[in-house]
DOMAR-531048 format. One record per residue: x negated, y negated, z negated of N, C-alpha, C in turn. Coordinates in steps of 0.1 Angstrom, whole numbers, plus 5000, padded with zeros to 4 digits. Each point is the difference from the previous one (the first is absolute). Layout:
<rs>
XYZXYZXYZ ...
</rs>
This chain:
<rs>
448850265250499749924989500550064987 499349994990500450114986501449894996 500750064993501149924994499349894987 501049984999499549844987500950034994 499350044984500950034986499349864998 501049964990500549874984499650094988 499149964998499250054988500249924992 500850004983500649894985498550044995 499349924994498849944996500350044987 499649994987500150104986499849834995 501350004995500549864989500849945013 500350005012501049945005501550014995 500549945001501350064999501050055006 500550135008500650025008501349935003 500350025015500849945004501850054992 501049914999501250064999500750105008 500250134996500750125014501349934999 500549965015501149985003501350094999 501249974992500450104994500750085017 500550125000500850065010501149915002 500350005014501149925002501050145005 501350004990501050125006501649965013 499149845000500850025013499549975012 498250025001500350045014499550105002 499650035018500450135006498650025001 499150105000498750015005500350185002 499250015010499850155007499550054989 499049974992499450094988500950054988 501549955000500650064989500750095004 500350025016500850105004500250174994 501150004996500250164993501250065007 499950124999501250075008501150044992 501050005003500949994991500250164996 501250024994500350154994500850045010 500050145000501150025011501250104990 499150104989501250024987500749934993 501150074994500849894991499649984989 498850104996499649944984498949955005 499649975010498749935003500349815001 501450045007501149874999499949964988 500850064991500549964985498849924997 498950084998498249914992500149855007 500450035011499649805003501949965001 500450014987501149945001499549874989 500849884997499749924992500449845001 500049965013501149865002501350014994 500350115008501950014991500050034990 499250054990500249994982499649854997 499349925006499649904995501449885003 500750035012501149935004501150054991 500150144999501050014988499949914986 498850014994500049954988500549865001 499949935014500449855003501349995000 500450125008501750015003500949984990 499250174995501250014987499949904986 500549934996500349884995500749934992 500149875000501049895000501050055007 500050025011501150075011501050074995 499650114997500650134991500549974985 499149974995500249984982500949924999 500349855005500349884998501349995014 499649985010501150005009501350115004 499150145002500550095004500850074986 499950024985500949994993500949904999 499649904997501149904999501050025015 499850015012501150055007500550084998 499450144993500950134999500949924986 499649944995501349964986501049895004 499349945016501449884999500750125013 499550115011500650065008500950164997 499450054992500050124993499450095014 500450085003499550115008500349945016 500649905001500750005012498749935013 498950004991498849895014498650124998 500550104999498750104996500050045011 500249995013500050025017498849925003 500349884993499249865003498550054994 499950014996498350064989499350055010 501050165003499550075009499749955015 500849915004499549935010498949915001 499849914989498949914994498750085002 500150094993498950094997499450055014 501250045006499250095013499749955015 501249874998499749915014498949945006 499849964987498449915005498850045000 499750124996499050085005499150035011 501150035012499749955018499149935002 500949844995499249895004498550004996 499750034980498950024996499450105007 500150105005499250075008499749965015 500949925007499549935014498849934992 500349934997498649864991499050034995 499950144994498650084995499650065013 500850025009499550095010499249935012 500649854997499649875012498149994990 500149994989499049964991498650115001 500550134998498850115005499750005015 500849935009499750035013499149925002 500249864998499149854994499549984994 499750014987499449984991500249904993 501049915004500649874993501150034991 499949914996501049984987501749955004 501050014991501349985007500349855002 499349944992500249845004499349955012 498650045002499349945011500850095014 501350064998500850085013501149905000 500249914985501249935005499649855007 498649994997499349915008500549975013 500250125008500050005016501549975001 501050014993501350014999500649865004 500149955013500049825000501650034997 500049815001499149904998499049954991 498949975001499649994993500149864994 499549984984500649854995498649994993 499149885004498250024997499550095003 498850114994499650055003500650124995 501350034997500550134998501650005009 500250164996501649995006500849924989 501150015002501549964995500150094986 499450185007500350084988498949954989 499249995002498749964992500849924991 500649885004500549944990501450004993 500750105007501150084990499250074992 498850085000499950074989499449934992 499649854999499449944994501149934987 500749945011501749954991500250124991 500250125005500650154996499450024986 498549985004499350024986500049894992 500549904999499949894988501350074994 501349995008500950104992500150125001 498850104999499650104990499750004988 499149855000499549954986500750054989 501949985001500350024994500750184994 500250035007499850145003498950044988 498949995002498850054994499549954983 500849895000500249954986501050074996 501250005008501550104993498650154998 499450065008499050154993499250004989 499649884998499049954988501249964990 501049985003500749994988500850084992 500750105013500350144999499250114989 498649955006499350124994499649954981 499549874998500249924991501050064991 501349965004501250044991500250175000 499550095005500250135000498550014987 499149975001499149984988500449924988 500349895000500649944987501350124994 500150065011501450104988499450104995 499550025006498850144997498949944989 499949925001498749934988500549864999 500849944989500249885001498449914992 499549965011498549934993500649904980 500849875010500549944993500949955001 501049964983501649975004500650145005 501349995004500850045008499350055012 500650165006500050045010500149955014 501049875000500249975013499549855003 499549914981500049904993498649935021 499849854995499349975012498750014998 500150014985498049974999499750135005 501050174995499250084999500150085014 501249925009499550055015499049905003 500149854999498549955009498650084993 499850064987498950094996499650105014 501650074996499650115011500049955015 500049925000500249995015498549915006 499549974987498149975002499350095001 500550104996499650124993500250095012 501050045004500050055017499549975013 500049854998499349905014498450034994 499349994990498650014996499950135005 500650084992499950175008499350045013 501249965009500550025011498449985006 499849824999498849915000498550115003 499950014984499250094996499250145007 501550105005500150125008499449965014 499849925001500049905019499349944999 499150014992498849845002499250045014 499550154997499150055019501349935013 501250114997501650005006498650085012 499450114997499550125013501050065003 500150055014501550125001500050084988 499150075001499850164990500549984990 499449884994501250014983501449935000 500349925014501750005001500250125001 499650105012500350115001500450104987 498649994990500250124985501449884992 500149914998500949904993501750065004 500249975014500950025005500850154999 498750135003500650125001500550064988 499349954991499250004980502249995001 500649865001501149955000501050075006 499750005010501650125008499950114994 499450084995500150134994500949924985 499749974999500949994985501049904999 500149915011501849945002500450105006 499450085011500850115004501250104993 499050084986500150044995501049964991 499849894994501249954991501249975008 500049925009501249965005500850095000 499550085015501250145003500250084987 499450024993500050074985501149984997 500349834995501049934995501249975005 499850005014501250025005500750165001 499250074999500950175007500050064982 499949894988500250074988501449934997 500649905006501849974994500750085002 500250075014501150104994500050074991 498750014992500750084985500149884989 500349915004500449904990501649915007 500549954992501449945001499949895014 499050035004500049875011499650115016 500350114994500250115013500649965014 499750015013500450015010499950125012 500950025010500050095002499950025017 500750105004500449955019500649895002 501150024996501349875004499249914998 499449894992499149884998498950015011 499550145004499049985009500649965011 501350065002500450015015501049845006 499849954982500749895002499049895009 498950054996498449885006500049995011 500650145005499550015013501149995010 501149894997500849965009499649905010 499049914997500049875013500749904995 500349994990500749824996499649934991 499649885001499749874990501149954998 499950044983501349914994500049874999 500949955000500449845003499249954983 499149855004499449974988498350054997 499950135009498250035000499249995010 500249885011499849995012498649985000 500249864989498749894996498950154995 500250054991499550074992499050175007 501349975010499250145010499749975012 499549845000498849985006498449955000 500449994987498750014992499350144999 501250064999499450154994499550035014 500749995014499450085007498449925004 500049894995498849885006499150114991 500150014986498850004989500350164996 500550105003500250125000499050105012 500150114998499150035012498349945006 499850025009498549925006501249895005 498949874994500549885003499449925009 500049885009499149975011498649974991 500249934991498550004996499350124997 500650154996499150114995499850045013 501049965014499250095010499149925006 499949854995499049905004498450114993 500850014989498550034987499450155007 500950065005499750145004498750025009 500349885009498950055011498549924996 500149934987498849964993498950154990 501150044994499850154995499350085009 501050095011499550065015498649955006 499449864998498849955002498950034989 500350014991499349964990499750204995 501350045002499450194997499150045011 500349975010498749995010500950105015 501349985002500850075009499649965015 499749835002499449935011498950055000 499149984989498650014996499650135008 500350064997500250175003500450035016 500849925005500250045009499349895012 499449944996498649915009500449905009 499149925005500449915010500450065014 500949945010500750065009498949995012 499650105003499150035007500550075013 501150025001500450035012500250185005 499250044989499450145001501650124995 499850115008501250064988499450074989 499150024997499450014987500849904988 499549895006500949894989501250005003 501050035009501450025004500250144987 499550075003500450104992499750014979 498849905001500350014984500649874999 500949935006501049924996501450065003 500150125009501450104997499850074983 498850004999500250124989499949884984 499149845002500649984988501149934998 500849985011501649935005500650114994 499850144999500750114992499850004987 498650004995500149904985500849964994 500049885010500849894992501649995002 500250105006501750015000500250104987 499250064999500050104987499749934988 499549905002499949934986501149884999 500449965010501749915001500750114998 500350155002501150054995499850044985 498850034995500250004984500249884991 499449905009500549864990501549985001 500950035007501249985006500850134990 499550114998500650084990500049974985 498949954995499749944987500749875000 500549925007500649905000501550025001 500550105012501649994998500350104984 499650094998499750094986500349934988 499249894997499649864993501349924999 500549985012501249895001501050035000 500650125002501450054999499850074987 498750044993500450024985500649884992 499049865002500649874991501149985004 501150015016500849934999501550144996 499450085001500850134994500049934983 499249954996499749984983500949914999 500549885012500649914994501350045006 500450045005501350085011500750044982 499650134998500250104993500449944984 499149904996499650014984500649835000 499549915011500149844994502050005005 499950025011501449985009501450024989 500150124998500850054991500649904990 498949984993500349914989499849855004 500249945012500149885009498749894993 498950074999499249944999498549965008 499949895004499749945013498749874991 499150114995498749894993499749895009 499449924994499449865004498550024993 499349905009498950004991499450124990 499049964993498950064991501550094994 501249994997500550114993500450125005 499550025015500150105006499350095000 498750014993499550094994500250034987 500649904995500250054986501550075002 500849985008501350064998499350175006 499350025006500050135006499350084991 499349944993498850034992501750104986 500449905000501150054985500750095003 500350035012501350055006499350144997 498549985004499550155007499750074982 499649924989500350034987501350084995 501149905004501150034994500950175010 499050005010500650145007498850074999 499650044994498150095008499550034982 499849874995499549934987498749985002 499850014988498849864999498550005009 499850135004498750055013500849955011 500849985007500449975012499949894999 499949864989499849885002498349995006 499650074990498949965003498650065013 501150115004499650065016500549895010 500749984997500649855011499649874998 499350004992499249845001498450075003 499950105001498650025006500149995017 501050054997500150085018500749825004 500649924994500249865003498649934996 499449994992498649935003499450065016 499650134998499350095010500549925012 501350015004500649945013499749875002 500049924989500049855006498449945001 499350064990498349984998499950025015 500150135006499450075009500549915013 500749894999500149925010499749905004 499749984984499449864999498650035004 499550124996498450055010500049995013 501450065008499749965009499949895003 501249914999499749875002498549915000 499850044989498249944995499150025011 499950115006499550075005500149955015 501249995005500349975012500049855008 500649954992500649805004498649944997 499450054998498649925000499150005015 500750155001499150035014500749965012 501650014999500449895014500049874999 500149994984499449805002498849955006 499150074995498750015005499649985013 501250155003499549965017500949915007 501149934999500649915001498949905001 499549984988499049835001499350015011 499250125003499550085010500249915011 501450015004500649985012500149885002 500349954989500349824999498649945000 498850074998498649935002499249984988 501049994988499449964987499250084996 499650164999498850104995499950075017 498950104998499750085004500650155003 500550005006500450184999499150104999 499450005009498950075008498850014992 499549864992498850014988500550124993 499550075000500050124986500249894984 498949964999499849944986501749904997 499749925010501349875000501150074998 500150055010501750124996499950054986 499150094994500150054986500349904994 499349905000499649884990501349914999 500350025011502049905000500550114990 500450125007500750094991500250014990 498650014992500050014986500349854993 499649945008500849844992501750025000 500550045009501450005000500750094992 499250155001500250054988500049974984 499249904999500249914992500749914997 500449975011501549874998501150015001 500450135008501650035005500549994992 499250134992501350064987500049904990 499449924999500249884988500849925006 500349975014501349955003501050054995 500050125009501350074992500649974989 498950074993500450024983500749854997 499149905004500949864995501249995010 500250005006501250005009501450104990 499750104994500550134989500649884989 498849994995500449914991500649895001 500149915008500549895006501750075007 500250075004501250045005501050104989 498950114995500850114990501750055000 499850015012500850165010499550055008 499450155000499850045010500650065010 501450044997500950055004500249885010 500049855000500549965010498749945007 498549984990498849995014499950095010 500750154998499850085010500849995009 501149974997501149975008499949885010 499349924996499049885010499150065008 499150084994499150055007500750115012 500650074999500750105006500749925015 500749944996500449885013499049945008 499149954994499249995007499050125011 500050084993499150165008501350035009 501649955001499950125007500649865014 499749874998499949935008499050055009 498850014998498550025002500550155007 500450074997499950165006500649985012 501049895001500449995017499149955009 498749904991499449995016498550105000 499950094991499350114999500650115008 501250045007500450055007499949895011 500149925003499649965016498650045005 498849944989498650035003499950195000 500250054995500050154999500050025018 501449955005500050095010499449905010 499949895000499349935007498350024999 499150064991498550044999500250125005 501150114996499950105007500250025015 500349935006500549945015498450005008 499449884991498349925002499150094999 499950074984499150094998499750114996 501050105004499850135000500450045012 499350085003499850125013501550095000 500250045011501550084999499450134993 498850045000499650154995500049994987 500649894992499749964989501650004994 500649995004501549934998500550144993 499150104999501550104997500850015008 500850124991501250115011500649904998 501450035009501449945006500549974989 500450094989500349984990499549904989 498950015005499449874987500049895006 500349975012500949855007501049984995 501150104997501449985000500249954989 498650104985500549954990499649874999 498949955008499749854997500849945003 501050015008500849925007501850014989 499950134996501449964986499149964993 498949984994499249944990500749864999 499349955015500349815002501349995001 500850085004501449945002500750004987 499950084991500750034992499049884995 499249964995499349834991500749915004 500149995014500449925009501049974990 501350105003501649984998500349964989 499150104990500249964982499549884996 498749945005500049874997500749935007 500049965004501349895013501350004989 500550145000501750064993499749964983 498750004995499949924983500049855003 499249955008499649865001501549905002 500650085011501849934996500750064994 499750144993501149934987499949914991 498349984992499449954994500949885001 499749935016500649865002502049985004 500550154998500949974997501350045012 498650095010500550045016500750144996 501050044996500050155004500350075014 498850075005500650125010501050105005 500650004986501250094999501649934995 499949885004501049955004501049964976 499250094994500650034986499749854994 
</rs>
């Protein structure tokens, strides 16, 4: 029997093309991965987009302000922040390419379940109302790093002319995101780490030729292992909102979906054809977790070196919106007047570029959250976009009012931080519990990348537990 074409008649109007859906798995998108390392490098691109999320509020706002109330003595802590939780984000991206699901629909399976989701489902749900604030302390951050740099109107730090800027950043942000397609988070994001990169470490490794020089001794002071009595509360925030935090390794394996790493490596067909271009883009993606992991610790031991070095000394320990303006003068009154204004770029650049991420991201686990709860569609191509871009529409106007309504960001982060690194302990239970369910032992990696997963979780484990009582007042060390 001849086949039967659908012939469009001249004045009908064609049907809507259903847009690509990038998360699921069809045999026709199958590509083989690279087996070079510059063939690697081209499909690198989640971990720049996680960076630009990372580095932050975190760094700018938290991670200085500890180097000025600790001086050199918690710079152990950064480097641990930074490097520990990496592991876990790579078990979770690596459960996600094997699957093709996303990191929440893994915490799904994670009982008990409470309705139609897990327990975790609704810690990250709690987690993210107090992010809220977090993300208004970024919109305000970046606001007040603009009003110094351009005071619109009034006073530099005055309220009208940060809520200006801070309409003015949330509209931005808005604006850059209306599609919110990977490809231009992707150009947004990379566009961003190249030039907080660049500034930051700049700014840090140019004091020693100014009066706020440091040297070995200061370095080697960081690297003893002790928390001084009084920064308990404070370095547990940092390690919650410093480094990949539970939600960026939540956001990670949304990314890894959406670059096309699952996509790429096809539905599980049983075949070693597909066994093997999931060894080769599982090598990918550890190569793009190790460059976002270098641009981030690089990033954060320059800011908290900035505040160690230059705030400590002179026992100054900013609050709020004046903590850009105190760093802003300092870097004048040692550097002069070009160093102010390289540091409010490379401080806009950092905080903007997170607030992209953010835009970019919390739309799409909300999304699929409702997903889960029944209220949209996941799976609709259209319905999912169509949520998305509504939320991208609403978050950041939360924020920003929440900014304005609270105006510290120094201490919304410090809310928000507590809360992430509550959340990162039961992100380490699900980690090794999906990896248990759903990956193959041919999948697991060498010996060695067990072990590190395993000081990964222990060491979250101990530091959250060992902040959470001092916070309340428990010390472990008897002091």
């Amino acid at each position: 029997m001849p086949k039967m074409t659908t012939r469009t008649m001249p004045g009908t109007p064609a049907a809507p093309a259903v847009p690509a859906d990038p998360y699921a798995l069809r045999a026709e998108d199958v590509r083989e991965a690279p087996t070079a390392f510059a063939g690697r490098l081209r499909h690198l691109g989640p971990g720049f987009v996680l960076s630009a999320a990372v580095v932050g509020s975190g760094e700018l706002i938290v991670t200085t302000s500890l180097g000025a109330r600790a001086g050199f003595a918690l710079l152990w802590l950064v480097i641990i922040s930074t490097g520990v939780k990496v592991w876990v984000q790579m078990e979770l991206a690596r459960w996600t390419i094997l699957n093709g699901r996303t990191a929440l629909e893994g915490y799904r399976e994670i009982g008990p379940r409470i309705g139609p989701v897990s327990w975790i489902n609704w810690l990250w749900i709690g987690m993210d109302f107090a992010k809220m604030f977090q993300r208004g302390g970024i919109i305000g951050g970046t606001a007040a790093a603009c009003s110094i740099l351009w005071p619109i109107t009034g006073e530099a730090l005055s309220f009208r002319s940060l809520a200006v800027w801070a309409v003015l950043v949330t509209a931005l942000a808005i604006a850059l995101l209306g599609t919110n397609k990977y490809g231009m988070v992707e150009r947004l994001c990379v566009a961003s780490v190249v030039i907080f990169t660049l500034v930051t470490v700049g700014l840090a490794l140019g004091l020693p030729l100014t009066e706020f020089g440091y040297g070995t001794g200061e370095l080697g002071e960081g690297l003893s292992f002790l928390i001084p009595a009084g920064t308990a509360g404070v370095a547990l925030a940092m390690f919650g909102i410093t480094g990949v935090g539970a939600d960026e390794m939540t956001t990670y394996t949304y990314w890894c979906l959406e670059k096309g790493y699952a996509r790429w490596t096809g539905p599980d067909d049983g075949t070693e054809d597909r066994a093997r271009r999931a060894e080769g883009w599982l090598k990918v993606m550890r190569l793009d977790v190790a460059a976002g992991w270098l641009i981030c610790t690089l990033c954060t031991l320059s800011f908290y070196v900035i505040g160690a070095a230059v705030l400590n000394p002179q026992k100054l320990v900013p609050e709020g919106n004046s903590m850009i303006s105190t760093l802003s003068r300092i870097y004048t009154d040692t550097m002069g007047p070009w160093a102010e204004y390289v540091f409010l770029v490379g401080a806009i650049t950092v905080l903007f570029s997170t607030l992209i991420g953010s835009t970019a991201s919390v739309p799409r686990l909300w999304t699929n959250t409702l997903g889960m709860l029944g209220v949209v569609d996941w799976k609709d191509v259209r319905a999912r976009r169509r949520t998305i871009q509504i939320l991208t529409y609403c978050l950041p106007t939360v924020w920003a009012s929440l900014f304005l309504f609270v105006q510290s960001p120094v201490l919304m982060v410090q809310v928000g931080g507590l809360g992430g690194g509550v959340f990162l302990l039961a992100v380490v239970i699900a980690a090794w519990r999906l990896r248990a369910t759903g990956v193959e032992r041919r999948f697991r990696g060498s010996v060695w990348l067990t072990v590190a997963l395993g000081v990964s979780s222990a060491a979250i484990v101990f530091l959250g537990v060992y902040g959470i009582l001092e916070v309340f007042g428990v010390s472990l060390t008897g002091s």
